[in-house]
C-alpha positions in Angstrom: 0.0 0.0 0.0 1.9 3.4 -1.2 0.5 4.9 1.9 2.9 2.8 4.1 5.7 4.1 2.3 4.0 7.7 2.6 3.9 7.8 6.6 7.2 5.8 6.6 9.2 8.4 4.7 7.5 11.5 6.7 7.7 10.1 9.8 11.8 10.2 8.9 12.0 13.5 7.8 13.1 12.8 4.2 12.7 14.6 0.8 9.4 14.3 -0.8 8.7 14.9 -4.2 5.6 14.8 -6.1 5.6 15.2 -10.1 2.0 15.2 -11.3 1.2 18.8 -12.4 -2.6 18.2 -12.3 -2.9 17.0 -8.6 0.1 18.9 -7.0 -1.7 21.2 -4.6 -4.4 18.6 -3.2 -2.0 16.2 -3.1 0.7 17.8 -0.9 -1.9 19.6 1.2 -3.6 15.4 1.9 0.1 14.1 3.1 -0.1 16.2 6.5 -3.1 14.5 7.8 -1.5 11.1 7.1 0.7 12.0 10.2 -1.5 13.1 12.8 -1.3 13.1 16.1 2.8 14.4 14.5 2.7 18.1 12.8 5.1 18.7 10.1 7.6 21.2 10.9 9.6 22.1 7.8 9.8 22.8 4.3 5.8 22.9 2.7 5.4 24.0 -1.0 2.1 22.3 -2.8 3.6 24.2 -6.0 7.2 24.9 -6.3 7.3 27.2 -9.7 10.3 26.4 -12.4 12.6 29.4 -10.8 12.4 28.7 -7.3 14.1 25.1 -7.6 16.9 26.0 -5.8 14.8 25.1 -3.0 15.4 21.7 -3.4 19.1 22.1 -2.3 18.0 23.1 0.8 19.3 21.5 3.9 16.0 20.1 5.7 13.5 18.0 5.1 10.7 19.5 2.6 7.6 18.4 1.0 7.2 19.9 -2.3 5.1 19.6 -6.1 7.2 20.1 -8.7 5.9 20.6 -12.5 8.2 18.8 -14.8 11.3 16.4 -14.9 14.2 17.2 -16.1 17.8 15.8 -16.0 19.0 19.0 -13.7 15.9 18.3 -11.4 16.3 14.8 -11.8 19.5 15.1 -10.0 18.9 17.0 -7.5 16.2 14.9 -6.3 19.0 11.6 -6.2 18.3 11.1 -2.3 14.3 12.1 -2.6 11.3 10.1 -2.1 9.9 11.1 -5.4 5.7 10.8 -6.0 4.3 10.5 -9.4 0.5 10.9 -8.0 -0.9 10.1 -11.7 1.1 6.4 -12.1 0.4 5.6 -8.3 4.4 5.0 -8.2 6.6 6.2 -5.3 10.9 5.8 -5.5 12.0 5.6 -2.2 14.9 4.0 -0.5 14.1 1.2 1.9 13.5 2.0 5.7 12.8 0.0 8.9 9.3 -1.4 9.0 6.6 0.3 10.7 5.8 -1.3 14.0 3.1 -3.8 14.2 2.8 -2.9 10.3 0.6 -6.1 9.4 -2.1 -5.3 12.1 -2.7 -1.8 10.3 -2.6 -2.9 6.7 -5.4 -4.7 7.8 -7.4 -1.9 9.9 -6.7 0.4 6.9 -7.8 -2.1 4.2 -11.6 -1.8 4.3 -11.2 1.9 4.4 -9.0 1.3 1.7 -10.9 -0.3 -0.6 -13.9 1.7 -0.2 -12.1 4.4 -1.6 -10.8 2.4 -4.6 -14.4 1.2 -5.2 -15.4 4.8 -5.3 -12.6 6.1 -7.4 -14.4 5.7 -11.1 -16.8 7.7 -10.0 -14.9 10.5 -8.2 -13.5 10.9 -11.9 -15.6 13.0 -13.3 -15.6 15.3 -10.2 -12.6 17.7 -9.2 -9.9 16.5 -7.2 -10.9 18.5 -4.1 -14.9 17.0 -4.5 -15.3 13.7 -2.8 -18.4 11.5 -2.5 -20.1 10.7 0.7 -18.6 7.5 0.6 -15.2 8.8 0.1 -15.8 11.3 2.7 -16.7 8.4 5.5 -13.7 6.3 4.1 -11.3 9.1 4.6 -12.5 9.6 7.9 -12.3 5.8 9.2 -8.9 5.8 7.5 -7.7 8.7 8.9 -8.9 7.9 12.4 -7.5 4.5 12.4 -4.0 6.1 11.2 -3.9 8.5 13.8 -4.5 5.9 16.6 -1.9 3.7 15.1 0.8 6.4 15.5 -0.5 8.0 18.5 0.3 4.7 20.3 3.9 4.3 18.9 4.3 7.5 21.6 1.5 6.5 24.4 4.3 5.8 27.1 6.7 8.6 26.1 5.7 10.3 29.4 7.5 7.4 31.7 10.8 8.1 29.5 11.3 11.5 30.3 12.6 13.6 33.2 10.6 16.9 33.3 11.9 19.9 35.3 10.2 22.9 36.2 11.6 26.7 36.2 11.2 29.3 38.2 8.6 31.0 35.3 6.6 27.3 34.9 8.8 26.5 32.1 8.4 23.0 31.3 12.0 21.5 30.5 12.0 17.8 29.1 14.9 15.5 28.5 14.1 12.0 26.4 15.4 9.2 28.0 15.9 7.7 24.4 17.6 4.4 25.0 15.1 3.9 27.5 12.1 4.4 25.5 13.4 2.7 22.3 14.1 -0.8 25.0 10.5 -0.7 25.7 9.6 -1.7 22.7 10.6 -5.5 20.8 13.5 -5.4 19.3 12.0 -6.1 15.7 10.5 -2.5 16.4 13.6 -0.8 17.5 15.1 0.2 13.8 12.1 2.5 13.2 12.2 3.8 16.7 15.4 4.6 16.8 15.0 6.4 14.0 12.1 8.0 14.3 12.9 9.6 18.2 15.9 11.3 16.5 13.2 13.6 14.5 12.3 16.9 15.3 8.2 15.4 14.8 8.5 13.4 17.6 9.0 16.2 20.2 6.1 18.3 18.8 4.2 15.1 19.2 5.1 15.1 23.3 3.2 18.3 23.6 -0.3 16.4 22.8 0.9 12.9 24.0 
């Protein structure tokens, strides 16, 4: 499911490219509820025009549409997750596998094919019109997503030190090693990874 590459490569901060002109906007704009309860916290262009791709040199992570390949953009995007939204293809490197990845792909496949079984028909609408179907699909997708990755931080809490200032400032430390252990060790290569990002600590604020 190209969604499971989606959250993978978001939740690790990397490049993310898409290349179909007619669905840029909506389909940037779609990937930040993917990662809920987690709030992206870099680079966000749904359109990045033909003399602005400089930006793609940029030193942080980004998510950004971009109009037309080319060799020059071609190789700029060689470490990139790169989207071409109208073949359903994705180019990504491999990464660690989601924790308890099998149970979701299941959750998410009835919500998943609803959607499929409803895409002929959102055809002939824009891409920013859904059905009622799609709407409900989206939404039991969506919530079983969040509650899939809102668990992967459900006992941060225990594996941090919290220290109070003298103005109620809330200071936190991470124990990471700690809170990587708690979890089996087929787990511990997407943890590891994933505690290193700067989404993880915006995600301690609603934890």
């Amino acid at each position: 499911m190209a969604n499971r590459t989606i959250i993978h490569e978001l939740l690790f901060n990397k490049e993310y490219c898409f290349d179909d002109q007619g669905m840029l906007s909506a389909s940037v704009l779609s990937i930040i509820p993917l990662i809920r309860p987690y709030q992206w916290q870099s680079l966000l262009i749904p359109v990045l025009p033909n003399d602005m791709l400089d930006f793609l040199d940029a030193p942080v992570p980004y998510i950004v549409g971009v109009q037309n390949k080319t060799p020059d953009l071609q190789s700029r995007l060689a470490n990139a997750v790169i989207i071409d939204a109208n073949k359903n293809q994705i180019k990504s490197a491999s990464v660690p596998q989601l924790p308890q990845q099998k149970e979701l792909l299941s959750a998410l496949r009835p919500y998943h094919s609803r959607l499929v079984g409803e895409s002929y028909l959102a055809r002939k609408r824009p891409v920013y019109e859904c059905t009622d179907a799609q709407v409900e699909a989206a939404k039991g997708f969506l919530a079983v997503l969040r509650s899939h990755l809102d668990s992967l931080c459900s006992n941060l809490r225990s594996h941090t030190i919290t220290n109070v200032q003298s103005n109620n400032d809330k200071v936190s430390l991470i124990l990471r090693e700690s809170f990587i252990g708690s979890f089996p060790a087929r787990d511990r290569p997407f943890m590891k990874v994933l505690i290193c990002n700067l989404l993880i600590f915006i995600a301690f604020d609603v934890v």
